[in-house]
N, C-alpha and C positions, 0 to 999 in steps of 0.2 A: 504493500500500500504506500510506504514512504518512498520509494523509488518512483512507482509511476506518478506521484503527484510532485516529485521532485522534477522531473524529467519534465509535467505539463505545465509547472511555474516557467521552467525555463526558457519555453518555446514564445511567452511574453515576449515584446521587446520594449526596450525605454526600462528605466529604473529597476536596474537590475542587481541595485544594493538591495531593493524594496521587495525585491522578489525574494532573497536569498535569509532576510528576515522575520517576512511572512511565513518562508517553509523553515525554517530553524525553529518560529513557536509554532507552529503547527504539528511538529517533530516533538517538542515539548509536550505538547498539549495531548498528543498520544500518545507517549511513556506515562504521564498520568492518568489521563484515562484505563490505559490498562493495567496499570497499576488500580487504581480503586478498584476496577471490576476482579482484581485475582485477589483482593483483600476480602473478598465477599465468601466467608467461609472457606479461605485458605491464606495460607501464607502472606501478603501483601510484598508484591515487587519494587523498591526503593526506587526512585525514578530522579537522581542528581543530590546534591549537597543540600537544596532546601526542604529538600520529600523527607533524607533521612536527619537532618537535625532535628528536626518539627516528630518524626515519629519518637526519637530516642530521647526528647526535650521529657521533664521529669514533672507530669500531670497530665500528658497527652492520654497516656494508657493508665485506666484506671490500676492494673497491678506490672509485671515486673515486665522488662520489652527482650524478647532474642532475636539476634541478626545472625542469619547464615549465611556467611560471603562464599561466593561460588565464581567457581573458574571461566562459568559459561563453553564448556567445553562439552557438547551435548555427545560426545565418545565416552565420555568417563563412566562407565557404568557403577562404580562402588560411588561415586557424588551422584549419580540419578537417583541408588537405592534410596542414601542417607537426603536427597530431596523429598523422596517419595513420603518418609518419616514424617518429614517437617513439616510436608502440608497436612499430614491426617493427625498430626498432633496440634495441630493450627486449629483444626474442627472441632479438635475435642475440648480445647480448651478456650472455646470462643467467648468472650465474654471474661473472663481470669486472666489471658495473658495477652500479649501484640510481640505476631511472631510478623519477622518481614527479613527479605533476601536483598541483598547487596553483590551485582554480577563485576567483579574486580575485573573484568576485560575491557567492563566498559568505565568504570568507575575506579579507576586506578588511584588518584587520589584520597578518595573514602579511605580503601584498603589498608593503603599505606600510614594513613595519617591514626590506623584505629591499631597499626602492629601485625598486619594479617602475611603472614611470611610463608604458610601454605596453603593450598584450599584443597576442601570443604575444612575452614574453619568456621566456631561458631562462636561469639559473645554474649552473655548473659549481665543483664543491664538491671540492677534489682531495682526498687521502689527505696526513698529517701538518700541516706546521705552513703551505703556499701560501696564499695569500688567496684569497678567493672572488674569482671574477669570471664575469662577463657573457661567451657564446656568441655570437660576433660572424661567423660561419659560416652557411652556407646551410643555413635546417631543413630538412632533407630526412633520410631513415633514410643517405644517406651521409656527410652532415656530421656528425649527431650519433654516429654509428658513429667516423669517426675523429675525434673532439672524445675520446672516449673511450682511443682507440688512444693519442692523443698525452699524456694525464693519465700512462696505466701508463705510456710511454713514457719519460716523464720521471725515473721513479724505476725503468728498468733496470739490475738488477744481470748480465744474464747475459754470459760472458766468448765471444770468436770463438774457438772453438779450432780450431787445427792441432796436425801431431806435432811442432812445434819445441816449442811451449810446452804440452803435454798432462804432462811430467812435475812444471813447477812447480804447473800445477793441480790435480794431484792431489795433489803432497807437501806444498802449504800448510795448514799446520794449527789455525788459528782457522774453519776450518768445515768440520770431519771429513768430513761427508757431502759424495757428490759426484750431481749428478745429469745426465744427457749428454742430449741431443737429438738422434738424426739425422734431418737433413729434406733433402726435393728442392728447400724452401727457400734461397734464396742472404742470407736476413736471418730472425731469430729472430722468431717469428710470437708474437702480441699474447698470446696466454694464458700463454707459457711466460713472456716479461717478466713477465705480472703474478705467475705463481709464486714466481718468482727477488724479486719485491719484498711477498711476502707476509708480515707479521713472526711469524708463525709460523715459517718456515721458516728467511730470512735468514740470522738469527745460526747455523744450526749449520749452512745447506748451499751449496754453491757450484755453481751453474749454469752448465755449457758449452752451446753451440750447435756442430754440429756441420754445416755442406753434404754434402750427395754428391759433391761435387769434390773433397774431401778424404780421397782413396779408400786412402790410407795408413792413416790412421783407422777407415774404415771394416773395415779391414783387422784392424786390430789387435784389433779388438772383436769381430772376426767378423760384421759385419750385413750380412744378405745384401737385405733390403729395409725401406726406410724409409716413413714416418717409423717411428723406433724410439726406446725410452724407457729408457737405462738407469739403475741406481742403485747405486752404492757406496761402501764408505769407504774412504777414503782412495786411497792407488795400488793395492791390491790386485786386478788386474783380475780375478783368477781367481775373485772372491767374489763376482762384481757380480748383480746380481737385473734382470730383463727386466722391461719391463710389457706383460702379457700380452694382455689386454684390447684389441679393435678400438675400444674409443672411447674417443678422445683427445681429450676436450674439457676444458674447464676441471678443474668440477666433479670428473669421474671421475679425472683425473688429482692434483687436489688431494687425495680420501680415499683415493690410492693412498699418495700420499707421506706424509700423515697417520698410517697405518697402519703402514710405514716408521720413521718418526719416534718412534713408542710402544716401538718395540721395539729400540730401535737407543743403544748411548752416546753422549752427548750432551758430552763433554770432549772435550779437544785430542785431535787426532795426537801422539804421541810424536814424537822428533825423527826423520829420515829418515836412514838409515845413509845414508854420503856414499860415494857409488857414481857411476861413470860410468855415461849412456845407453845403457841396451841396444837393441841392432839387431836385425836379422832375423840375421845373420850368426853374432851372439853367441848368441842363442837355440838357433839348433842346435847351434854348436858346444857348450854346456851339455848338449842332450840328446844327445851324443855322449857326453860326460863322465858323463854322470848313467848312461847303458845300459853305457858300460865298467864302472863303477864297482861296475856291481849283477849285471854277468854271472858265472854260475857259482855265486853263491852269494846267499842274500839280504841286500839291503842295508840294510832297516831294524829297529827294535828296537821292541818295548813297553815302556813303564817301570810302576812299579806304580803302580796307581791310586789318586787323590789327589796326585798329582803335580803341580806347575805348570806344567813345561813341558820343551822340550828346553833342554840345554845351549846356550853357543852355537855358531851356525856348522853345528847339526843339525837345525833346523827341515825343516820338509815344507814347500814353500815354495806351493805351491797346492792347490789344488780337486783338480786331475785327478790329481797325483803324491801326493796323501792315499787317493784311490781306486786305488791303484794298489798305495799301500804294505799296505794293509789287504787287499787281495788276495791279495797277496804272501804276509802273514802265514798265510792260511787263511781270513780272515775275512768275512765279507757288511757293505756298505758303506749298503745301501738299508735301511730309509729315513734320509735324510741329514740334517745342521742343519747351515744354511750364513749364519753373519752374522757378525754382530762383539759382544761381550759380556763385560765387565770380570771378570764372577763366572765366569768358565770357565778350562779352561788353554789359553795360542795355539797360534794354529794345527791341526794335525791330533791328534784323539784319537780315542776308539771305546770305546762303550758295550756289555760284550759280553752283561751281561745286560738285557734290552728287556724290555720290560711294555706293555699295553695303553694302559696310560697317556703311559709313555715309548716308544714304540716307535722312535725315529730311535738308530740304530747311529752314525755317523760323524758326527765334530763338525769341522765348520770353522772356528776363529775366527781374525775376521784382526785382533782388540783383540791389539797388541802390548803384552805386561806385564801377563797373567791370572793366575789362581785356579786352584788344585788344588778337583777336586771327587772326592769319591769313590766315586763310579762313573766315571769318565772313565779314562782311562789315557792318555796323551801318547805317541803314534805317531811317531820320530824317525829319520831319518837315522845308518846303522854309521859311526863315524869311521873316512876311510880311512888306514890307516897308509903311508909311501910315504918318498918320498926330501925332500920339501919337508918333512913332519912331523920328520922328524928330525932334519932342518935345522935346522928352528925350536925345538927341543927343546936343542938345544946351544948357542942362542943365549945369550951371555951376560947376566946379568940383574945391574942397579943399581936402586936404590932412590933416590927422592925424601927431602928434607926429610919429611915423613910416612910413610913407609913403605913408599909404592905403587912399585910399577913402573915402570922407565921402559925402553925399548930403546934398542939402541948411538946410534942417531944420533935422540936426545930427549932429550939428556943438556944439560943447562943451557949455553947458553954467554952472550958479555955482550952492550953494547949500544953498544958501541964505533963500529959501522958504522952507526947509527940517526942518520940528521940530516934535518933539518924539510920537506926537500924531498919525500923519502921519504914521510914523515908526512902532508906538504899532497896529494901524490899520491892515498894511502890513505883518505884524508879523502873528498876527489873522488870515486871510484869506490864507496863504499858505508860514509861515515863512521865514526864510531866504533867499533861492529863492526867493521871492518875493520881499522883500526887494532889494535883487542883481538887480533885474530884475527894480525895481524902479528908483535906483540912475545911473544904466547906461541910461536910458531913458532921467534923468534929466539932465547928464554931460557930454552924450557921452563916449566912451571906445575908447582905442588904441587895439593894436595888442593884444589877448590874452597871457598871458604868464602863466606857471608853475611850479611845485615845486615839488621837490621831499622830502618825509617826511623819516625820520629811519628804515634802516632794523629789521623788527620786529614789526612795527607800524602796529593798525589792521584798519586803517581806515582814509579818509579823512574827516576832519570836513564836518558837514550837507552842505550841499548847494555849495559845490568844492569840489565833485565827479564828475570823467569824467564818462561819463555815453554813449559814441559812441566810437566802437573800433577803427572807422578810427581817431578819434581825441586822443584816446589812443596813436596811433604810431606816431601821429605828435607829441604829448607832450614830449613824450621820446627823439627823433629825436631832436628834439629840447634844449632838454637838455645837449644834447653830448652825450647821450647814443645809440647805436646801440639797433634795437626793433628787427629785425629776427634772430632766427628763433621766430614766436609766439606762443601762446597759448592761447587756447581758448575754456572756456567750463564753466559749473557747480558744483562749489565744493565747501561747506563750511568751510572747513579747508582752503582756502587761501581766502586773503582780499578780498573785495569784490571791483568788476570793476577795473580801470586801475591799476596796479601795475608792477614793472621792476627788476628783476635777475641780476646784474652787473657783478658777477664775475660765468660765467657757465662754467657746465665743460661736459665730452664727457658722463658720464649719464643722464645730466640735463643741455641741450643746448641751452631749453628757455630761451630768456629773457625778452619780455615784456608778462603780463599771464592778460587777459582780462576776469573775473570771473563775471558769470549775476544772481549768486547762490543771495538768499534773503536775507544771512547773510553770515558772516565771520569769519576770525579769523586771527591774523598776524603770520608770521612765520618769521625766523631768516634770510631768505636768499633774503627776498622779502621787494621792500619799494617800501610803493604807491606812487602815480605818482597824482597829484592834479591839480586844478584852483588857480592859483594864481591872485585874483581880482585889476586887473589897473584898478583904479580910477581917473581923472581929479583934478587939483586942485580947489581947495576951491578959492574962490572969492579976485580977489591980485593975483595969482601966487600961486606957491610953486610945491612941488614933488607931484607925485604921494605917496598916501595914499590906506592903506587897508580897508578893511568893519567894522571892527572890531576901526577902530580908528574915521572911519568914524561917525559909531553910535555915538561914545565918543563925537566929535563935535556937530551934532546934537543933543544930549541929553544938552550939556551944553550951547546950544543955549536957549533950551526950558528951562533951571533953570532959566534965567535970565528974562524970562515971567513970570515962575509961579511957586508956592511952591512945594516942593517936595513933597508931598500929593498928589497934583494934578497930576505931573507924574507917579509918583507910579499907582495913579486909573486909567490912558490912558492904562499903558500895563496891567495892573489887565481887561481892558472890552475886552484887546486882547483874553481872557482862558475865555470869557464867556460864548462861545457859549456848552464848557462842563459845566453845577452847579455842585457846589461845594456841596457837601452832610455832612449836619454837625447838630446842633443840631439846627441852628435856619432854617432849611432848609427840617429837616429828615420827616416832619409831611405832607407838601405838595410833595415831593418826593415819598416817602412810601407810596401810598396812598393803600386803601382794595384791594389786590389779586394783586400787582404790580409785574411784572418783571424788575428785574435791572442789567447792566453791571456796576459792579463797581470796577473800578480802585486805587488801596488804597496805599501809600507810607506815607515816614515820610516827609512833606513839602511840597512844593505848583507844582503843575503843569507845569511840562516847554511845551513849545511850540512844540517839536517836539512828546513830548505825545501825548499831546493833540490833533497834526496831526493823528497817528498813530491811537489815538481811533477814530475819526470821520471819517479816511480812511475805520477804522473796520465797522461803523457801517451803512456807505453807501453800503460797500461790503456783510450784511445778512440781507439787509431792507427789496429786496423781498424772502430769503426763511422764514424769521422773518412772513412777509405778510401771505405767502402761508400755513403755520400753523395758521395765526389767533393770534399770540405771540404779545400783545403789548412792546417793552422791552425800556426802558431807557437806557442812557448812563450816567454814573457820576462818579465823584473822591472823592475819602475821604483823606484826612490827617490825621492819624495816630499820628505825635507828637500834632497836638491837639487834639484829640478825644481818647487821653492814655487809657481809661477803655474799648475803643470800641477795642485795638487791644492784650489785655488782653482775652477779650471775645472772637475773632475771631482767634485770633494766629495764621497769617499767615506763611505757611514754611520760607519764605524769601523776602526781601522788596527790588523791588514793588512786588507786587503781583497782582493776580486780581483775581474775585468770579462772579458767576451768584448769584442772590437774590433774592429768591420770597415771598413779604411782603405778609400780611396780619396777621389774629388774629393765624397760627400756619408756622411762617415762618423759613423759611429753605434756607441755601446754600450750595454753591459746590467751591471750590477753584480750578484755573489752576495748573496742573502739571507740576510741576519745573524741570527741568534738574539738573545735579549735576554734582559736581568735586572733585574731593576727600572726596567724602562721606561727599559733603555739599551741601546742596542747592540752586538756583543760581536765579540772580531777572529775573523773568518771561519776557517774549519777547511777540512780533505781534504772531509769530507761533503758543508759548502757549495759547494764547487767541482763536484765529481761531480755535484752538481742543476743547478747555473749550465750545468754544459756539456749532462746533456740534457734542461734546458730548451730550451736553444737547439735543438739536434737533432729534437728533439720540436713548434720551430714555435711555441711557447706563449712566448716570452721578448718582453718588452716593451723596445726597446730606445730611447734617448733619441738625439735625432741632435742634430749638430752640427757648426759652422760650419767647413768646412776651414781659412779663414784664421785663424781662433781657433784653433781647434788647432795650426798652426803659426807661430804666434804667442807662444804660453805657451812654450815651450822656453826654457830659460834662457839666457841667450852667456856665462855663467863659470860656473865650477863652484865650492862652498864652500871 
C-alpha cells in the first residue's frame, strides 16, 4: 500500500517537497493506524519515538508495561514462536498489563538507546518508582503471563481475611470503603491484586480476600456461591452492595468499583463506638430484645422532616430493621437508597412524598454524622422506659473542670500508683496511645483541647494526631480559625490528617485539608492542627500538665524506688518482643536455611519502630503462611556491630534487608527513595515492597561468604 501510493504522489508534478511530506505522514499515519488496530487484543506494534514514550510514560497503563524488541526478521522461527507467546499472553492479560513490540530494524535508535544488544529481547517496565529491567524467563505466553503476575504481585495491597480479624478490617478508617472477594481460591487471584494496587482506588479502599474455607465468613455475609464481589463502607454489613454481573474480569470489575467510587464519600470513618464482638449468640439474643421491645405496640417514631438524625442510642441500626420500621409505620419502603452520603440524615429515613424524579421512598445511610434534608424525615427507634432507664436517670451527676459531665466512677483521681514500669509496659504493647489512653483512665480528662503547630510542620507528634474529620473541624473551630470551605482526600505531598490554611486566597480557598494519605510531607502554607493532652493534677493540686512532663514525674517517682539500671531494663523489656540480633544472639537467630526481616540503624530501637515492624509483620503472616516462608522479625545496630555495616553497606540508615541464613547466605536491601541525588532512610512503604518483592520472585538478592558473615560480629560491645 505505501509503495503504490508513494509511487502515485510522485507522478504529481510542481511541489514536490509537498509531495514527499504529505507521503512521509501518510507513512506515519499508517504505522499508527496499524499499530492501534494490532493493540486491539494483542500485543500493540510501537510505531516511532513518540508511540513508545507515550506507551512506556508511567500512568499511560493502568499496571506494569512489557516491550519485546524484535529483529523483524520474519526467518527467525524460535522469535516467531516467542512472538506467538506474547500476543496470546497480551489477550490474556488484557486489561492488567500493556504489552507492545519494538521492531529494532526499523527502530534502531529505540533499541539502542533502551540496551537491547540481542533480539528477541524483552523489558519489563513495573508501575511506580522499580527500575526497569531485563525478562530473564522462558518466552513462552507462560513466562510472560506470570512475568506479569509477579510485577502486580509485588505491589499487593489485599489483606487474608478471617472472622478473627474481619472487625479490624472493616473499622479501620483511613480507607472507608471496603471491598470482599469470595473465591474457591485458596490465594487472591492476579486481577483482584492489581485492583487493590490500582491508585485510583488504594487511598480510599481496603481489599479483603476471602477462601470458601472460611465458611464463618461466608456465613456472615450470607454467600451462598462464589466467587462473589462484595462492596461497603465501613463495618456496616447491612449496606453492602453485591456485584451482580457474571463477569468478573478485570476491566468489568474495575468500572464497577469506578462507578462505586463516584458516588460514595470519600473521608475517614468516624471513630468506631468501642463495643465488644458480636457472635451468633449475641445476635439473637438482640433480636429477642428488639421483638420484646416492639411487641404490642409500635416501636418506632418519625421525626419531622429536615431533621438530622436520631438521638443517641435510637438509630435503626440496618437495612432490614429500616424496612421493617417503615412498615410498621404504614408506610411502603420500595423503591429504596441504600449507600452512604455526608448531605443526608444517618441511617434510616423515608421520603413520603416521591416524584418521578425522586421516586426511592426509604433512605439508608450508613455516613455516620449526616445532614437534615427536607424531604427526608429520620425513622428512629421509641426509647424504652424500664428499670435500667431509671437507674441511670438517678445517677448522680459531677461536673468537670469545664463543665461537662462526668459519672460516679470518672471522677478525677491522682497518679500516685503510676511508676515507669507500668509506663515501659504501656509503651511495649501499643506506645504512646497507650500510655495517653492509661493516664486519662487513671485521672480522668476535661474538655479536649488543641494546638496548632508551624506553617511548614510535617507532622503531629505520635499519639496527637486527629485522626476523625469531624473532630478535625471542631479542633480548628475551636481554635479561632474558620475550617470551610474543606478539603478532603489523599495526597502525600501534604501533612498527613488534620491540618489548616489560614491565610487563603481565590485559587486556594481551602482551609482546613483533612489528608488519610499513609504519609506526608509539610508544606509552607499549611500547619497541622493536633491533641493537645489535658491532664488532671498530680496528687495536692496544681495545673494541668502534659504527657510529656507527665512521664518526667513518673519516671522520677520510680528513681527514688530503684536504681537506674533497673529503669533502664523496665523500658529495654518494653523492645522485646523484637530480639535484638547481634553477636551474642546471631547463632540462635540465624539458624540453617533461616529467613529474616531485618531492621538495621545506628542505635537502639525506638518504640514506634518497633510498632511499625510488628504492624508489618502481623500484616504478611498469612501470605508469609501461604508460601510455607518461615521468616523472623529483628533489629540490628549498626554502631555496635561496625564490621557488620562495612560488610552490608546499607544505601542509607535505617535501612532494612530480607536474609536468608544458612551455609550460602544471601540478601536483598529495600529500595530507598531519594532527594537530590541522595538517599533517604527507608519507611513502612519501603518495607511492604522489599517483602513482596521477594514473595513475588523478582528480588535481586547479593550473596555472600558464610565465613565473612561470621566473621564481622563484633567480641565487645561499645
Amino acid at each position: 500500500i505505501w509503495a503504490q501510493a508513494k509511487a502515485m504522489l510522485l507522478r504529481l508534478r510542481g511541489l514536490p517537497w509537498l509531495v514527499v511530506v504529505l507521503a512521509n505522514l501518510w507513512k506515519d499515519g499508517l504505522d499508527v493506524a496499524w499499530a492501534s488496530e494490532a493493540s486491539e487484543g494483542h500485543a500493540r506494534n510501537l510505531a516511532g519515538r513518540f508511540d513508545f514514550d507515550e506507551f512506556t510514560r508511567e500512568g499511560t497503563c493502568v499496571g506494569p508495561v512489557i516491550v519485546f524488541f524484535s529483529s523483524g526478521e520474519a526467518g527467525d522461527s524460535v522469535e516467531a514462536e516467542s512472538l506467538r507467546g506474547f500476543h496470546k499472553s497480551a489477550e490474556e492479560v488484557t486489561g492488567l498489563s500493556c504489552l507492545g513490540i519494538v521492531d529494532c530494524s526499523r527502530w534502531r535508535s529505540i533499541c539502542a538507546e533502551q540496551n537491547i544488544k540481542r533480539t528477541p529481547s524483552v523489558l519489563l517496565y513495573p508501575k511506580g518508582s522499580d527500575a526497569v529491567r531485563f525478562f530473564r524467563g522462558k518466552q513462552s505466553q507462560e513466562g510472560f503471563t506470570a512475568a506479569v503476575a509477579r510485577l502486580i504481585s509485588s505491589r499487593d495491597r489485599t489483606v487474608h481475611l478471617t472472622l478473627a480479624g474481619l472487625k479490624e478490617f472493616a473499622e479501620e478508617r483511613e480507607h472507608p470503603l471496603k471491598v470482599i472477594l469470595f473465591s474457591r481460591r485458596q490465594q487472591a487471584p492476579v486481577i483482584f491484586k492489581a485492583l487493590s494496587s490500582d491508585p485510583l482506588f488504594w487511598p480510599h479502599m481496603s481489599f479483603g480476600f476471602v477462601p470458601d474455607k472460611e465458611t464463618a465468613l461466608l456465613n456472615r455475609y450470607s454467600i451462598e456461591t462464589v466467587p462473589a464481589v462484595i462492596f461497603q463502607y465501613g463495618s456496616d454489613i447491612s449496606a453492602k452492595e453485591s456485584y451482580k454481573s457474571t463477569n468478573i474480569t478485570f476491566p468489568a470489575l474495575r468500572e464497577w468499583l469506578l462507578d462505586r467510587l463516584s458516588k460514595t464519600w470519600l473521608g475517614p470513618l468516624p471513630l468506631p463506638d468501642e463495643e465488644a464482638e458480636v457472635s451468633d449468640e449475641d445476635d439473637e439474643e438482640d433480636e429477642e430484645q428488639t421483638a420484646s421491645a416492639t411487641e404490642g405496640s409500635v416501636g418506632y417514631q418519625m421525626l419531622p422532616k429536615g431533621s438530622r438524625g436520631c438521638p443517641p442510642g435510637l438509630d435503626v441500626s440496618s437495612v432490614q430493621e429500616c424496612q421493617q420500621a417503615i412498615a410498621e409505620l404504614g408506610f411502603q419502603s420500595d423503591p429504596s437508597w441504600i449507600s452512604n452520603y455526608p448531605e443526608l440524615p444517618s441511617k434510616c429515613s423515608l421520603r413520603e412524598d416521591s416524584s418521578a424524579d425522586h421516586p426511592e421512598r426509604m433512605h439508608y445511610n450508613s455516613f455516620q454524622g449526616g445532614k437534615g434534608r427536607d424531604d427526608l424525615a429520620p425513622i428512629c427507634r421509641k426509647p424504652a422506659l424500664g428499670a435500667a432507664t431509671a437507674a441511670a436517670a438517678q445517677t448522680s451527676v459531677k461536673t468537670d473542670a469545664d463543665g461537662e459531665e462526668l459519672l460516679a466512677d470518672e471522677e478525677p483521681t491522682t497518679l500516685q500508683s503510676i511508676d515507669l514500669s507500668t509506663i515501659a509496659k504501656q509503651l511495649g504493647d501499643g506506645g504512646m496511645e497507650n500510655i495517653e489512653k492509661m493516664i486519662r483512665s487513671m485521672t480522668g480528662s476535661g474538655k479536649q483541647e488543641y494546638t496548632k503547630l508551624a506553617k511548614g510542620a510535617e507532622a503531629c507528634p505520635a499519639g496527637m494526631e486527629i485522626t476523625n474529620m469531624h473532630e478535625c473541624k471542631k479542633a480548628i473551630e475551636s481554635l479561632g480559625l474558620p475550617a470551610d470551605p474543606p478539603w478532603s482526600a489523599a495526597y502525600t505531598e501534604l501533612p498527613r490528617y488534620c491540618s489548616v490554611r489560614e491565610d487563603s486566597s481565590e485559587g486556594s480557598p481551602e482551609r482546613m485539608h483533612f489528608n488519610t494519605a499513609t504519609s506526608g510531607k509539610g508544606r509552607a502554607d499549611l500547619a497541622p492542627v493536633c491533641k493537645k493532652t489535658k491532664i488532671m493534677a498530680f496528687a495536692g493540686g496544681g495545673s494541668a500538665t502534659s504527657i510529656g512532663d507527665l512521664l518526667g514525674q513518673a519516671a522520677a517517682n520510680m528513681m527514688k524506688a530503684a536504681n537506674k539500671a533497673d529503669a533502664e531494663t523496665a523500658f529495654s523489656d518494653a523492645a522485646s518482643k523484637l530480639p535484638e540480633l547481634s553477636v551474642r544472639t546471631q547463632e540462635a537467630l540465624l539458624s540453617d536455611e533461616q529467613w529474616c526481616v531485618v531492621y538495621v540503624k545506628e542505635g537502639r530501637i525506638t518504640s514506634e519502630e518497633q510498632e511499625m515492624l510488628l504492624r508489618l509483620e502481623e500484616m504478611f503472616r498469612e501470605k508469609l503462611a501461604e508460601q510455607s516462608i518461615p521468616m523472623k522479625w529483628m533489629w540490628l545496630d549498626l554502631r555496635a556491630e561496625r564490621a557488620m555495616k562495612t560488610l552490608l553497606d546499607p544505601p542509607a540508615l535505617p535501612s532494612a534487608l530480607v536474609l536468608k541464613a544458612g551455609s550460602s547466605p544471601k540478601y536483598v536491601f529495600a529500595q530507598h527513595q531519594e532527594k537530590d541525588d541522595e538517599p533517604l532512610p527507608v519507611d513502612e512503604e519501603a518495607i511492604v515492597l522489599l517483602l513482596n518483592t521477594v514473595l513475588g520472585g523478582d528480588a535481586r538478592f547479593t550473596r555472600i561468604q558464610a565465613k565473612k558473615l561470621a566473621a564481622a560480629w563484633s567480641t565487645k560491645r561499645p
